[in-house]
C-alpha positions as CSV (number, residue, x, y, z in Angstrom):
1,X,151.2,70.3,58.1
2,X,151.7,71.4,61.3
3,X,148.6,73.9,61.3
4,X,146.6,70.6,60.8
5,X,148.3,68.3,63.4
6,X,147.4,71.1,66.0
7,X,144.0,71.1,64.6
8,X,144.0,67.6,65.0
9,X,145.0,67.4,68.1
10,X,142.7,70.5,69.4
11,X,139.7,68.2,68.0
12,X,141.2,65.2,70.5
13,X,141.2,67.5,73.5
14,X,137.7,68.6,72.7
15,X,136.6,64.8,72.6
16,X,138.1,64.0,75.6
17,X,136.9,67.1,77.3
18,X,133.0,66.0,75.9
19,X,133.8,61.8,77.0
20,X,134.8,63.5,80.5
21,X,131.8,65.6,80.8
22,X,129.6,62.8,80.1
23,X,131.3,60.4,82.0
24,X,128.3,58.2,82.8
25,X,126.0,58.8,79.3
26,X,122.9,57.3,79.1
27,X,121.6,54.7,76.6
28,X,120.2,57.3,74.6
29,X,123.8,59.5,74.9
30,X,125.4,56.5,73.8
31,X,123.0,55.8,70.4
32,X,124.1,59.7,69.5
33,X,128.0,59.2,70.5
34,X,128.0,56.1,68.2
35,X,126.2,57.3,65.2
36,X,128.2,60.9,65.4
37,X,131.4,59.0,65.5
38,X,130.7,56.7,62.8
39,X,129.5,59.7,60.5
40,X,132.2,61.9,61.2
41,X,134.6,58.4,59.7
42,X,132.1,58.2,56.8
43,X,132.3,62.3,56.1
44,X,136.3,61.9,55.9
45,X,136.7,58.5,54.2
46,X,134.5,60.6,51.3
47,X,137.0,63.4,51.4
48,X,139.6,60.6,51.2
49,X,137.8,58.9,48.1
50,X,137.4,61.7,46.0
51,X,140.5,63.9,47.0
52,X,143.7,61.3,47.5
53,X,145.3,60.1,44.2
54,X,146.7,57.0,46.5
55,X,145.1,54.2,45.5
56,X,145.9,53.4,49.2
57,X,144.7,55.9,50.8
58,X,141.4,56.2,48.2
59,X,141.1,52.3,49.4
60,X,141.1,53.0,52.9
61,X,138.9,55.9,52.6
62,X,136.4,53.7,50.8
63,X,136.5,51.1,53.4
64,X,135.7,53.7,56.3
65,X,132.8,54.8,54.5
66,X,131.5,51.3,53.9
67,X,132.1,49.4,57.6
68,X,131.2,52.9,59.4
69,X,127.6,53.0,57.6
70,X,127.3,49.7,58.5
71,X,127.7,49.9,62.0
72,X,125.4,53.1,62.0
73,X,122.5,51.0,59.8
74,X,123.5,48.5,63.1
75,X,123.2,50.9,65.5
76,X,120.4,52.9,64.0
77,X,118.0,49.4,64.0
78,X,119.0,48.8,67.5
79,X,118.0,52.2,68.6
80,X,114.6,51.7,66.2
81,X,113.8,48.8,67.8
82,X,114.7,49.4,71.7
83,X,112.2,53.1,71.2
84,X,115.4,55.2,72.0
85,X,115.5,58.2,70.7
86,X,119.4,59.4,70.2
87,X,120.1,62.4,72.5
88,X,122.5,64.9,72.0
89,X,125.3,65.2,74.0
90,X,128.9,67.1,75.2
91,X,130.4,64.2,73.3
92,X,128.3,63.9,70.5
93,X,128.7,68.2,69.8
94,X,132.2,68.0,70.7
95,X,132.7,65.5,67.9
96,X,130.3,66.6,65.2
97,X,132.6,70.0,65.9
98,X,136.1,68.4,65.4
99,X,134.3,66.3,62.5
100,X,133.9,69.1,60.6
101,X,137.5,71.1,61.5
102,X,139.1,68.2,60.4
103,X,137.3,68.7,57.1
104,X,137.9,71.9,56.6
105,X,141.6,71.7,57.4
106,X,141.8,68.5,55.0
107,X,139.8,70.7,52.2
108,X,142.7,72.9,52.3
109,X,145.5,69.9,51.4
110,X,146.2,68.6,48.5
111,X,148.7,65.5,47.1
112,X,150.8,64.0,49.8
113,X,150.1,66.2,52.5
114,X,146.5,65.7,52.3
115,X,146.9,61.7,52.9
116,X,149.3,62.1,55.8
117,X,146.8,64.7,57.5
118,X,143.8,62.5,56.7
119,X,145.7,59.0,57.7
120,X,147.6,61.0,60.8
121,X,144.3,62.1,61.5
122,X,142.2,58.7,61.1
123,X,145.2,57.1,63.5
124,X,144.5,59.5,66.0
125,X,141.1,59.2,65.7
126,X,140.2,55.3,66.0
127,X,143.0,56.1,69.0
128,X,140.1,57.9,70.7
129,X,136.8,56.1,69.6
130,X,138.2,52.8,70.9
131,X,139.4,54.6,74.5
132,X,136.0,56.1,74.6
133,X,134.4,52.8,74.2
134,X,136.8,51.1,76.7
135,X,136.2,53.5,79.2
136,X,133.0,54.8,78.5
137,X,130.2,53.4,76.3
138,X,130.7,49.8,77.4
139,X,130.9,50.4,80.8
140,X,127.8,53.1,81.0
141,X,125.5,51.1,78.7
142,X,122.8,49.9,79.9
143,X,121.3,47.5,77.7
144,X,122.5,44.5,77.0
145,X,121.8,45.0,73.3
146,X,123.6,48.0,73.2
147,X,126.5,47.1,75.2
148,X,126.9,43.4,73.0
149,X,126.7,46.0,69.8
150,X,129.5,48.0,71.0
151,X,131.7,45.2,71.9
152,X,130.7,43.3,68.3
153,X,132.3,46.3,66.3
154,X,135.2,47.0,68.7
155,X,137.4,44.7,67.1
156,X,136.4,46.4,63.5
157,X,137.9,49.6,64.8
158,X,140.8,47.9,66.6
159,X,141.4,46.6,62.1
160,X,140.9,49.9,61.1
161,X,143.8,51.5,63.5
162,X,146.4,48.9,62.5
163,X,145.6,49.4,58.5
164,X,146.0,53.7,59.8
165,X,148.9,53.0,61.2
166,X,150.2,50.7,59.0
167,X,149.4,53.6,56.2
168,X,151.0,56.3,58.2
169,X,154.5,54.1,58.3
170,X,154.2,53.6,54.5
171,X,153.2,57.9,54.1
172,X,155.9,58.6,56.2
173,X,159.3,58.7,53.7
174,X,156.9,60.5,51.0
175,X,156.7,63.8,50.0
């Protein structure tokens, strides 16, 4: 486990080292940022689905993988419809990198250990999404569209951290 909580927290420090490189992204950064983010969620939540036996943790997985595609089918008509063309980015690499650590490390769990990695990890992770679009993407976006987008699904992560962490108390005691 603790192999995978330094992985976990390596992937933080590489997001926060990419949200400080770009500290003033573009609309076109941002577009990238949000649809990376999102699909890294989805990516996990169908490692959660298919590999946790917790009907918990298979739930919450589920959910991830619905309310993050929606917000990218969101995000992806906004982007459509304003002609911006999602650009690539330090934050978008950094987390399309940690994205697929973290799967890799979860690939290697099993039972137990698998959902308090992959809930320890989703805590952490909302953790950083919403202080990135606190401090970053709302702030640097441009448009209003984008900017009303990214404060419409803010409070969907803020649910999404307090069922984690709700999880995480409940994953705690077990072995």
């Amino acid at each position: 486990m603790k192999p995978l909580l330094a992985a976990a927290a390596a992937a933080t420090i590489a997001f926060f080292a990419g949200a400080a490189a770009a500290q003033s992204p573009n609309d076109a950064q941002i577009a990238s940022i949000v649809v990376t983010a999102n699909q890294v969620d989805i990516d996990a939540g169908k490692m959660a689905e298919s590999k946790s036996h917790n009907p918990e943790v298979k739930a919450f997985g589920k959910q991830m993988v619905t309310d993050h595609s929606g917000v990218n089918k969101q995000a992806v008509a906004l982007v459509t419809k304003l002609k911006v063309k999602p650009e690539d980015n330090p934050t978008s690499e950094s987390l399309k990198s940690g994205g697929a650590e973290n799967l890799k490390n979860l690939s290697k769990l099993s039972g137990a250990a698998f959902d308090r990695a992959y809930i320890d990890h989703e805590v952490a992770y909302h953790e950083q999404v919403l202080d990135a679009i606190d401090k970053t993407l709302i702030p640097s976006a441009q448009n209003a569209e984008l900017k009303n987008l990214l404060v419409s699904v803010r409070p969907a992560f803020v649910a999404h951290l307090d069922h984690a962490k709700h999880l995480q108390s409940t994953l705690a005691g077990k072995s």
